[in-house]
N, C-alpha and C positions, 0 to 999 in steps of 0.2 A: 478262486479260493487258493490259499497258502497250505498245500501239503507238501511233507516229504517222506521218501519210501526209502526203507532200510532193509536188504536183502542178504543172506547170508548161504552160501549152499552146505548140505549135508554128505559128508567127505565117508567113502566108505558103504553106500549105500547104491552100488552099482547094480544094474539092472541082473536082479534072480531069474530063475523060469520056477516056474512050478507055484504049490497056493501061497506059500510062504513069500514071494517074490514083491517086496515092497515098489512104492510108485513113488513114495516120497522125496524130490530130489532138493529143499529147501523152504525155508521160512521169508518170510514176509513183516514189517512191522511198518503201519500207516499212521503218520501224525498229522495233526490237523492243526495250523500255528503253531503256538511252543505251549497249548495247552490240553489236546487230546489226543490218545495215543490208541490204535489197534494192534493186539500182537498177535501171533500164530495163524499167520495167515499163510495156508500152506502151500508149493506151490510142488505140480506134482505131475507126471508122466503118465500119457496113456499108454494103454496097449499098442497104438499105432506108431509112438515115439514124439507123439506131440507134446508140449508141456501146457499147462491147465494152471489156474487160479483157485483155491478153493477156501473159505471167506472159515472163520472161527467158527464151530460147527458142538454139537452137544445131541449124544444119543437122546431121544425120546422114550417114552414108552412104548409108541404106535410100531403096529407091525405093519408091513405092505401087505401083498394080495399073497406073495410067495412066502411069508412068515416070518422074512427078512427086518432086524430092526432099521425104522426109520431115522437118518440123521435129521437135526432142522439147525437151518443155519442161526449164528447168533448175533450179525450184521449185515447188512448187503447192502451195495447201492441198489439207488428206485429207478435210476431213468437209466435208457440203454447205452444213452449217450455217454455217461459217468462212468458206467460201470465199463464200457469199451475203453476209454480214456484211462482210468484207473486200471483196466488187468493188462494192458498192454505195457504201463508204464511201469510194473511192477516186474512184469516179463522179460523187460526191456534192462533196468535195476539188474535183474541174477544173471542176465546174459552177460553183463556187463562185470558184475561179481566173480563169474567163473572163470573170465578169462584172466581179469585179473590175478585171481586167486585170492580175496581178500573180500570184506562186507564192503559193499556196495553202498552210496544215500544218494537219491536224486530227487530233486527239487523241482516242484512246479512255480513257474513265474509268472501266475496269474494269482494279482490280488493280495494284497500284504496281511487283510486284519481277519479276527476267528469268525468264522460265518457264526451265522443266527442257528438257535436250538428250539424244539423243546422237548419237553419231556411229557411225557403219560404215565401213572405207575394202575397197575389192575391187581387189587387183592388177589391172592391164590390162596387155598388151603386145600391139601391133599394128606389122607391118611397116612403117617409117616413120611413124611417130608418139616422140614425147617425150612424152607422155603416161604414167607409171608407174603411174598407181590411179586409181580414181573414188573419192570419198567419198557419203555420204550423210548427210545433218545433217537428224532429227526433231526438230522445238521441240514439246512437249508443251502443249496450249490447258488447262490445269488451272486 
């Protein structure tokens, strides 16, 4: 499959201490051919100084067990293989980005044409919401 990854780092955002201390160290955007596009795909520091992947995400309503609200992500890859493939090569993109000092595109070379889709949409209606459906969009990795 023909993807390419646009990375860019977030300048200014150096590691705080305390609760205020963001993890945030740049963004991510995944295109699929030259006809579908993922942005805000964040890419982000742990406590231990690892950097992470974290896919386009939207508070819920649900609480955990601690009261904490729940995120739910709003794309993922399915298989592990992809998804290892995909956050390494994204990792790989802002590494490549910071040394440069500049936005980063790296291209994969497998496979020139837009993979196969489809789609699912499931009515929703929630009291106070404008919301009328959720869809769901599988890109097939063939």
């Amino acid at each position: 499959m023909k993807y390419s990854i646009r990375t860019n780092e977030i300048k200014g955002n150096e590691r705080q201490q305390g609760e205020n201390a963001s993890h945030l160290r740049g963004f991510a955007t995944l295109t699929f051919g030259n006809d579908f596009k993922i942005t805000n795909i964040a890419i982000l520091e742990s406590n231990e100084g690892k950097l992470f992947v974290s896919m386009p995400r939207y508070k819920s309503s649900d609480k955990d067990e601690k009261g904490a609200n729940v995120y739910k992500d709003v794309c993922n890859p399915i298989t592990k293989e992809f998804c290892e493939e995909l956050y390494d090569n994204i990792l790989e993109a802002f590494e490549k980005a910071k040394c440069a000092d500049k936005i980063e595109e790296v291209k994969s070379q497998e496979g020139t044409e837009m993979p196969s889709f489809s789609v699912s949409v499931t009515p929703f209606e929630r009291e106070g919401s404008n919301i009328g459906g959720l869809a769901l969009l599988r890109i097939a990795l063939l």
